[in-house]
C-alpha positions, 0 to 999 in steps of 0.5 A, a space after each residue: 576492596 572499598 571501590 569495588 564494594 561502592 560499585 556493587 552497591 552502585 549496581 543494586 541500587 540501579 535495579 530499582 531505578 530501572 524498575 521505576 523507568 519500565 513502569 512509568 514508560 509502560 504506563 505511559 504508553 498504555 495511556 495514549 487512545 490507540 494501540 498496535 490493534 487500532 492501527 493493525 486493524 485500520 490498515 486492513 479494510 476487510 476486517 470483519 466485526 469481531 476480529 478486532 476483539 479476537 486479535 486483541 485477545 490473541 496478543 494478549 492485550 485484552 488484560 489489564 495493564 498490571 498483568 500485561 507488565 508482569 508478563 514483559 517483565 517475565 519474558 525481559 528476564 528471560 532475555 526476551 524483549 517481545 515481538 514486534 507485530 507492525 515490523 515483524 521480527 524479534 523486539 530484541 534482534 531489531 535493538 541490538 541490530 540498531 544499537 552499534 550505530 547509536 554508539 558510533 554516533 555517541 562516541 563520535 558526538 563525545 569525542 567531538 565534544 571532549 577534543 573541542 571543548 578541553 583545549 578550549 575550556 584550558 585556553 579560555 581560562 588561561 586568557 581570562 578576561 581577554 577577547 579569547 575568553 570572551 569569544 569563548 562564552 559567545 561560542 558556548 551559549 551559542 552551542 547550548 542555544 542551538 536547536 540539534 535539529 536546526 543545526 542538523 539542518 543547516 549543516 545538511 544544506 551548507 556542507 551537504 547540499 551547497 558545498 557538497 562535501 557530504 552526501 547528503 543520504 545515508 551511503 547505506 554501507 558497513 558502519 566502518 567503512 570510509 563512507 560511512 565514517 565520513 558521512 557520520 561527522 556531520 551528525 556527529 557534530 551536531 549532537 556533540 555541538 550542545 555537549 561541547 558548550 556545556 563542557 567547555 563552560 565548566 572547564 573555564 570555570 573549574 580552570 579559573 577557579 583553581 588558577 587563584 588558588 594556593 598551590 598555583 602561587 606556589 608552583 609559579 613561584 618555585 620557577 615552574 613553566 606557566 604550560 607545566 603548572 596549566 597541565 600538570 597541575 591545574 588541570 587535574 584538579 579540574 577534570 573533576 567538574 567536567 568528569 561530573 558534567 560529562 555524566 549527566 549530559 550523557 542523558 542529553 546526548 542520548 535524547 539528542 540522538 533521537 532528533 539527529 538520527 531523524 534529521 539525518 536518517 541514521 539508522 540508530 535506536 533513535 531512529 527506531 524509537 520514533 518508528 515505534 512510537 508512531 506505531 505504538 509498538 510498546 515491547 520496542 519502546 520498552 526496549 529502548 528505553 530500558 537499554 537508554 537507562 542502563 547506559 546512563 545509569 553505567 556513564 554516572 557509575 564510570 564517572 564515580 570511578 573517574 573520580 577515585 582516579 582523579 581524586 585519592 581523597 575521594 577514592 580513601 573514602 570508599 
């Protein structure tokens, strides 16, 4: 009961969280020295004088920005997310068309990260102060130094272009399909290269750290395999690290997303998101930045989960 005490707890104290986002993004947005009426306007030359302030009051941006925020704030508990004016078309149906392909390159890039970054992490620390380890942290600052964009790039005109092993366009097919699957590994490793760095640094540091421990001295000395003492029992101790990790490069990854889909022309939120803002379409930034901070608000929660799982000490503490 404790456990599902704290995650309630966890949900509630989100809400004020991603009230406090919603008012600096739409703050900010109605910052900027134009809006979707400006560029409406300047695409149509016939405009006639007078239509810019009738349009403006139609849409309802003649209000002040208070009011403005209360009303998306109304129609968002509603389930409506707005309209979108330069697209045309429902704010909401555009998010929820995009998102599948966001968290399909999310889940690639993480996969990616975890399977590289673990075995790696594990085998760097178990050859400390050998060439393994030290070849390990040249590949880890090299993966957190690595612009994605820069990377992307690379990979587009090595495996795409030169060795052809990719196409180099998005094969515009169902999301699970063969081709597209095999056209989303390129972004894929692109945006979980930064995350793999990150991951496997802290897992050779939270490995080596417990290596010296008591109970490893123990463990060694009852006769078990150097592999059982690795995975059995230094591992789990040091999951715990990566798991806290793993939580806050999730806002990395998502950010990521937004270079890697333009670079590569992936059709996800990050895509739309820089669509939106060129236009300056506020319901769809909006949207999108308020779907991105419940996503990282739940990958902290499902990472204080992990923790009870991992750790009774932690759990007896709920």
């Amino acid at each position: 009961m404790g456990l599902r005490r704290f995650i309630v707890h966890r949900l509630l104290v989100s809400i004020p969280v991603l009230f406090g986002v919603s008012i600096i993004t739409f703050s900010l947005v109605h910052l900027t020295p134009t809006d979707v009426v400006d560029l409406l306007i300047g695409l149509n030359p016939d405009v006639q004088p007078g239509q810019e302030e009738q349009l403006r009051r139609e849409l309802g941006f003649d209000r002040p920005v208070y009011i403005q925020y209360v009303d998306w704030l109304t129609d968002v508990l509603r389930g409506d997310f707005g309209e979108v004016y330069t697209m045309g078309g429902d704010a909401g149906e555009l998010i929820w068309g995009r998102l599948p392909e966001t968290i399909a390159l999310g889940v690639f890039g993480w996969l990616f990260a975890l399977l590289i970054a673990i075995p790696a992490g594990i085998y760097a620390a178990a050859k400390r102060g050998q060439v393994a380890d030290d070849a390990s942290r040249f590949v880890a600052l090299a993966g957190i130094s690595i612009p994605n964009f820069w990377l992307g790039l690379m990979l587009i005109a090595i495996f795409a272009v030169q060795i052809d092993l990719w196409p180099v366009l998005n094969p515009q097919e169902p999301l699970l399909s063969r081709s597209m699957l095999w056209w989303l590994i390129l972004p894929g490793v692109t945006i979980g290269t930064a995350a793999s760095a990150n991951v496997m640094r802290i897992m050779r540091t939270s490995m080596a750290e417990e290596l010296g421990k008591e109970y490893v001295t123990a463990a060694r000395a009852k006769g078990l395999p150097e592999r059982t003492v690795l995975l059995k029992h230094v591992l789990r101790n040091s999951l715990i690290s990566v798991v806290t990790v793993a939580a806050f490069l999730t806002a990395n990854i998502v950010a990521g997303a937004v270079v890697v889909e333009v670079v590569f022309g992936w059709p996800g939120l990050g895509h739309l998101f820089v669509e939106a803002i060129y236009v300056r379409e506020v319901n769809l930034i909006m949207g999108i930045t308020l779907l991105t901070g419940a996503a990282i608000i739940l990958a902290n929660l499902l990472a204080d989960i992990v923790y009870a799982i991992l750790d009774p000490r932690i759990r007896d503490e709920y």
